[in-house]
N, C-alpha and C positions, 0 to 999 in steps of 0.2 A: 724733718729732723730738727730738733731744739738747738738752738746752740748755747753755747754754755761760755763764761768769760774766761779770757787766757788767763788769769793772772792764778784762781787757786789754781791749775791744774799745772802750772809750770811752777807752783810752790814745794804741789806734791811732788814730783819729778826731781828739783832740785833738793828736796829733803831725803827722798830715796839714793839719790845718788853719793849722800854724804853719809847714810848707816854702814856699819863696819862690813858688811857682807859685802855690799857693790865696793868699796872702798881695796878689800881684799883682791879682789875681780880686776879692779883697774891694776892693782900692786903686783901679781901676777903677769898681766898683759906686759906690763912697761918691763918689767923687769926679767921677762922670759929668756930675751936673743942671750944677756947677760947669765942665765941659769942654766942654758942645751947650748949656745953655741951659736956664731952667727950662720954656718950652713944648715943644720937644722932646724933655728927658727924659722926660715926662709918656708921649711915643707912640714911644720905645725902649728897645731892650737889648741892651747893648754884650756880646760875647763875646771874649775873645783864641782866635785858634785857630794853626794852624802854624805858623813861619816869620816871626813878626814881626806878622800879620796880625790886623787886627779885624774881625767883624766884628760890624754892627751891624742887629739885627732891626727893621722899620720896621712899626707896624702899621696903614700908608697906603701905597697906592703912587706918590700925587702926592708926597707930603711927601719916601719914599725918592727921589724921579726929584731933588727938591730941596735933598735935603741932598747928591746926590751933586753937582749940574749946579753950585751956588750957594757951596755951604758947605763941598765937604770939603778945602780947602787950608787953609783956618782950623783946622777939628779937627784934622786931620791933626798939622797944626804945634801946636794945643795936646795931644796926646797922646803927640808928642816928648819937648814940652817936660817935660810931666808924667814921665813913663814913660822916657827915654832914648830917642834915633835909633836907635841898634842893637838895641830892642827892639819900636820899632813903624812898621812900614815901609811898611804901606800899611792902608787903613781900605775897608770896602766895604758897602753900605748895601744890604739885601736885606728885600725885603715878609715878614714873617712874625708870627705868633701872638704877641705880649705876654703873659707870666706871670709 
């Protein structure tokens, strides 16, 4: 196996970490518990993925059935407001693994 010097590859790295996509990623993360709530945040994790879209990992499937049936007009419009209308268009609440 070749090895290769640290310095480009943690250049690349630290350059990636500063384009506005990973940037958005982190602004989401930090800003979530403040966006759903601190019991909520506790049992999600928010993703951006295509087109505008969120979404959000639930690691309950009564809680997911709940945040979408109860609560996702309130997120929704708080992650508007947070994040721009033309960048979050719809939010969707799906059972899966917290890590």
């Amino acid at each position: 196996m070749e090895e290769k010097p640290l310095k480009p590859i943690l250049e690349t790295l630290f350059s990636r970490l500063n384009e506005p996509e990973s940037q958005k990623k982190a602004d989401l993360m930090d800003q979530w518990p403040e966006i759903i709530g601190g019991y909520f945040s506790k049992h999600t994790k928010p993703k951006f993925i295509q087109g505008g879209k969120i979404a959000v990992l639930v690691d309950d499937s009564t809680m997911a059935f709940e945040l979408s049936q109860r609560y996702k007009p309130t997120i929704l419009k708080r992650l508007q407001n947070q994040f721009g209308e033309e960048k979050v268009k719809d939010v969707r609440f799906i059972v899966g693994e917290i890590r």
